[in-house]
C-alpha positions as CSV (number, residue, x, y, z in Angstrom):
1,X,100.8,110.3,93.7
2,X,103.5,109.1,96.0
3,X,106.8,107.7,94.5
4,X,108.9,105.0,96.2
5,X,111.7,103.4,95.7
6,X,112.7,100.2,97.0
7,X,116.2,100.7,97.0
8,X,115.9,103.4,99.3
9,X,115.5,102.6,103.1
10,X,113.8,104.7,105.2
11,X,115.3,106.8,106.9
12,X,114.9,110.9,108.2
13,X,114.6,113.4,105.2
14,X,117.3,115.9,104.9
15,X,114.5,118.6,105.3
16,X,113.2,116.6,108.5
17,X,117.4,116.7,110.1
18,X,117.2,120.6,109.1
19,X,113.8,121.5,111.1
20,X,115.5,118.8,114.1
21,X,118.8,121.0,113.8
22,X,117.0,124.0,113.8
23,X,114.8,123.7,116.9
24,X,117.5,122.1,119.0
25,X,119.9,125.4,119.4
26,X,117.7,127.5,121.4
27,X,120.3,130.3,122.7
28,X,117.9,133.2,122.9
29,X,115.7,135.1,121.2
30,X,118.2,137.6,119.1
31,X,119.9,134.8,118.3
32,X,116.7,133.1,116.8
33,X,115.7,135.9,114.8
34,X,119.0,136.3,113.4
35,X,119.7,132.7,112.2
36,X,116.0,131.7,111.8
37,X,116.0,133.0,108.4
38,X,118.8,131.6,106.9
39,X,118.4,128.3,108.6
40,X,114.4,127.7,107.1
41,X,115.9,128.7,103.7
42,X,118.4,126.0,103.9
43,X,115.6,124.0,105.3
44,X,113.7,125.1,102.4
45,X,116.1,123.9,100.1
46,X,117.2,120.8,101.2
47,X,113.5,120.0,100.9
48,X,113.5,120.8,97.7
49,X,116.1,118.5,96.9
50,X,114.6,115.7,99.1
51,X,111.5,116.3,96.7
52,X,113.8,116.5,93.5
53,X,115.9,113.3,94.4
54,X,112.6,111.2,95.5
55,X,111.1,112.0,91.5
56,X,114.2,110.9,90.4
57,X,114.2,107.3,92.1
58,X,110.2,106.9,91.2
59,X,110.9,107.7,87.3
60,X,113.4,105.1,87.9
61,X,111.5,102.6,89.5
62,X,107.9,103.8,87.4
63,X,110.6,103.4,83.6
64,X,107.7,102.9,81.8
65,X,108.7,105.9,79.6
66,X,105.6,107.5,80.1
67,X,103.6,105.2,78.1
68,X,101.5,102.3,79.3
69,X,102.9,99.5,77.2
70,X,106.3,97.8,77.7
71,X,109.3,99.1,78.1
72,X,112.2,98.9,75.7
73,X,114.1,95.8,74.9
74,X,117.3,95.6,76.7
75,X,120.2,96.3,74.2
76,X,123.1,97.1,76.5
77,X,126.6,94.7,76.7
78,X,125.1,93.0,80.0
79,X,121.9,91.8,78.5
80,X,124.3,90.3,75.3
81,X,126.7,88.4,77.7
82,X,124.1,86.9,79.9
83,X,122.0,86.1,76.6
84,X,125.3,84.4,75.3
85,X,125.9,82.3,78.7
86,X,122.7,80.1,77.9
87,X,124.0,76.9,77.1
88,X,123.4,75.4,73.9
89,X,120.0,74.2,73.5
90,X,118.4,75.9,76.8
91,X,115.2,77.3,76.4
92,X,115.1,76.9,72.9
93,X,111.7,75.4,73.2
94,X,110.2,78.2,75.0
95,X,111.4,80.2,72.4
96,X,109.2,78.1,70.0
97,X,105.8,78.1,72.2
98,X,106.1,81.7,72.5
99,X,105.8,82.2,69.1
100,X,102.7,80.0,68.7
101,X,100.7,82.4,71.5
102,X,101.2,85.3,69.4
103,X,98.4,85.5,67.3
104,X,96.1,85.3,69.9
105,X,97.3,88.3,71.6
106,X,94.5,90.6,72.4
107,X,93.3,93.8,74.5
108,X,95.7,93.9,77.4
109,X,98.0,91.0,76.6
110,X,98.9,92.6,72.6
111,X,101.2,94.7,75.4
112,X,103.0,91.1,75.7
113,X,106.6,90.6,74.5
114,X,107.1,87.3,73.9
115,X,110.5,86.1,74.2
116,X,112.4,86.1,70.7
117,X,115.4,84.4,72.4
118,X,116.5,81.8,75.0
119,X,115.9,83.7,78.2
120,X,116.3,81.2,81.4
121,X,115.8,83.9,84.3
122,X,117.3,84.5,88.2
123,X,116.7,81.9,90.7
124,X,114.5,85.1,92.3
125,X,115.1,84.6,95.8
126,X,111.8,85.4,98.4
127,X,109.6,83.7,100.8
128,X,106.3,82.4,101.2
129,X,103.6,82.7,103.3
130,X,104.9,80.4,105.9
131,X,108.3,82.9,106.1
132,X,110.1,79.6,104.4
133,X,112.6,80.9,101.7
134,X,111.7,80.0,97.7
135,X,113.2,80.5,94.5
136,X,111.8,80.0,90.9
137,X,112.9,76.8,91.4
138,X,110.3,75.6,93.8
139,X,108.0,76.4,91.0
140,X,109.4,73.9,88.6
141,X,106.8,72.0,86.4
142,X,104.3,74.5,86.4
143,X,103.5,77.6,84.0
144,X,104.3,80.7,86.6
145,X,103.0,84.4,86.6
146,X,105.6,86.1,88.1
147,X,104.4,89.8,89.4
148,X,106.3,92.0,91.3
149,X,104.4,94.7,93.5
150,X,104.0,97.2,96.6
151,X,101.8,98.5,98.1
152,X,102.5,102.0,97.4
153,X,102.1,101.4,93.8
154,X,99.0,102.5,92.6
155,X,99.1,100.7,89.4
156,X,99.4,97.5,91.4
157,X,96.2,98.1,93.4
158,X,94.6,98.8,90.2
159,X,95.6,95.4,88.7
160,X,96.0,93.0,92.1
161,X,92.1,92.1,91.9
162,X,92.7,91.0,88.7
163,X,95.5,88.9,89.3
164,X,93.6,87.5,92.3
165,X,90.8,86.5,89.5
166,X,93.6,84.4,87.6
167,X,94.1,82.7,90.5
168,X,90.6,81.7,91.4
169,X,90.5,80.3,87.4
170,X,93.7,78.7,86.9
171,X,95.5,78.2,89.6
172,X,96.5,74.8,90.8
173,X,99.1,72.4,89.9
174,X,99.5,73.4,86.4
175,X,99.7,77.3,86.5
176,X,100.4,79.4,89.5
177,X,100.4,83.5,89.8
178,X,103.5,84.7,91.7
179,X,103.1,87.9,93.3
180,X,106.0,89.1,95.0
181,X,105.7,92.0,97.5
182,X,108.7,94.2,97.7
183,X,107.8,96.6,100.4
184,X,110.8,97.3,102.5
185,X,109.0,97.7,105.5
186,X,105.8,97.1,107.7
187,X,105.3,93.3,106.9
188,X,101.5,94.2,108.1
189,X,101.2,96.3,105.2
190,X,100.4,93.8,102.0
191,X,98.8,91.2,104.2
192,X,96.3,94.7,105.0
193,X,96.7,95.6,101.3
194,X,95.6,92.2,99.9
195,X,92.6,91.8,102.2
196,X,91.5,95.7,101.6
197,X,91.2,94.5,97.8
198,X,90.1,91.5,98.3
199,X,92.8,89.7,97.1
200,X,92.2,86.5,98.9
201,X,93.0,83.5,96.2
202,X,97.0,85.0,96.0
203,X,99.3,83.7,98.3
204,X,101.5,86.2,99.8
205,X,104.8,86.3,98.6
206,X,107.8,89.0,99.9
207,X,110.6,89.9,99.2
208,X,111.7,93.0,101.6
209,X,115.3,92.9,100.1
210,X,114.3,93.8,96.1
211,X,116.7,91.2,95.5
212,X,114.3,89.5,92.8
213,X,113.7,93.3,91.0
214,X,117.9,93.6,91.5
215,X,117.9,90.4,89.5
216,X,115.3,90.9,86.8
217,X,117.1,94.4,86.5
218,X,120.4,92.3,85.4
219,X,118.8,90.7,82.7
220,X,116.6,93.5,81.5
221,X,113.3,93.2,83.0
222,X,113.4,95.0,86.2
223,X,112.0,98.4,84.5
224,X,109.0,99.5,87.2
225,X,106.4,98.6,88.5
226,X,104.1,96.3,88.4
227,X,106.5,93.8,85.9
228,X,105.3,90.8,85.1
229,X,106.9,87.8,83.5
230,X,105.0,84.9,82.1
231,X,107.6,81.4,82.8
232,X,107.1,78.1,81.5
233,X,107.4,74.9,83.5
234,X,111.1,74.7,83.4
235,X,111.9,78.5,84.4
236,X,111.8,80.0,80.8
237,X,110.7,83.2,80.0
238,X,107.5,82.8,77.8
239,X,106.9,86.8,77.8
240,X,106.8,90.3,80.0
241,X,104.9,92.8,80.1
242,X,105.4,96.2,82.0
243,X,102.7,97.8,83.5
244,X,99.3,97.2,84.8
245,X,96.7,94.9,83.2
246,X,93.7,93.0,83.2
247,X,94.7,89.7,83.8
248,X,91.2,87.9,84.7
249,X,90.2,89.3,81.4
250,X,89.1,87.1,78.5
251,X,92.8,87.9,76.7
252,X,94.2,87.1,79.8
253,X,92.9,84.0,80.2
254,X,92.7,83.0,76.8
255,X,96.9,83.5,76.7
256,X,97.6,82.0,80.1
257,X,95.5,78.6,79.1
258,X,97.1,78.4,75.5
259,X,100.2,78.4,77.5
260,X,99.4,75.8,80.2
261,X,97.7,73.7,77.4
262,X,101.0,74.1,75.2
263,X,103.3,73.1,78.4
264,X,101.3,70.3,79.1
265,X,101.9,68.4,75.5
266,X,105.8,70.0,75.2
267,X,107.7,67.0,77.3
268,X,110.6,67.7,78.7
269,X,113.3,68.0,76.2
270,X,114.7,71.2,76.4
């Protein structure tokens, strides 16, 4: 598997400015001989480290801790004072519907940590299909599936078919699946990626910047990926989950319409 991490730009590997180096003194053939050694052992070890620093950043990125079900629950000082910013009744009622989907939690979706406390999230800045910029806000009113993705991720490809399939079954003005693309790169590349799985009902969402994973990250759910964040109508978290899933799944669907349903009677007084 091939780790990423979106951080990083691209750029020319230290091994790849070694071998460049290398060939690009060309005195004569003694000289060669005598320096050819020591320059493909540095080569050799700068590789190394290339390969060493590039496991580093996809443990990072991948911090499922090696299981498949969420990640820990932010406990550090930032997650507190953020928590302790949300003004005084704000998102107290998402709180409340959360707790009402939890018994009916099943396969996939028992993964699901529902919020426990008021959790408004980042604006989450990235652009549509059209190129025009969004934020969560544009979302407003609706239940949202927030999922952020690349396309060298291969638990995304595993799960984008699926998310597609929540789309085709509940999308509309009521519910909507957000799937933000972070590559940092070739904009050809998810367009390719979502037609190659057949991913047609998801709009395409980017953001080449990471600045929506740099914000979940500042409130504790920018762990890996795929992440995905279940939002009620007034930009509340609902739940996350980290990691793949089968969201077109009967548990999937059964959650995602419980939640629409219990949007749809909750009114606006948050």
């Amino acid at each position: 598997m091939t780790f990423s991490d979106p951080d990083r730009s691209p750029a020319s590997t230290p091994a790849e400015d070694g071998l460049k180096d290398t060939g690009g003194n060309d005195r004569d053939g003694a000289h060669r001989s005598a320096t050819g050694r020591g320059g493909f052992r540095r080569v050799g070890l700068l590789a190394l480290a290339t390969l060493v620093g590039a496991a580093i950043g996809a443990f990072a990125l991948y911090g499922m801790n090696g299981r498949s079900g969420n990640a820990p629950a932010l406990q550090n000082s930032a997650a507190s004072s953020v928590q302790q910013a949300v003004p005084a009744g704000r998102c107290t009622a998402a709180v409340e519907q959360a707790a009402t989907l939890a018994p009916i939690l099943s396969g996939d979706m028992a993964r699901m940590q529902l919020a426990r406390a008021p959790r408004p999230l980042p604006p989450l800045a990235f652009t549509g299909p059209d190129d025009k910029a969004l934020t969560l806000e544009d979302f407003r009113g609706r239940v949202v599936l927030i999922n952020l993705w690349a396309t060298w991720c291969a638990p995304c490809r595993h799960e984008m078919p699926s998310l597609d399939q929540l789309q085709a079954e509940l999308g509309g003005k009521d519910f909507e699946v957000v799937a933000i693309n972070l590559d940092a790169r070739d904009m050809a590349r998810p367009r390719a990626f979502l037609e190659e799985v057949e991913a047609r009902r998801l709009s395409l969402y980017v953001d080449s910047q990471t600045q929506s994973f740099q914000a979940l990250r500042s409130v504790g759910r920018g762990f890996g990926l795929p992440s995905t964040l279940l939002v009620d109508k007034e930009g509340c978290e609902l739940g996350f989950l980290a990691g793949p899933a089968d969201w077109g799944g009967p548990s999937a669907l059964a959650l995602m319409r419980a939640a629409i349903g219990a949007q749809s009677h909750s009114g606006d007084g948050r």
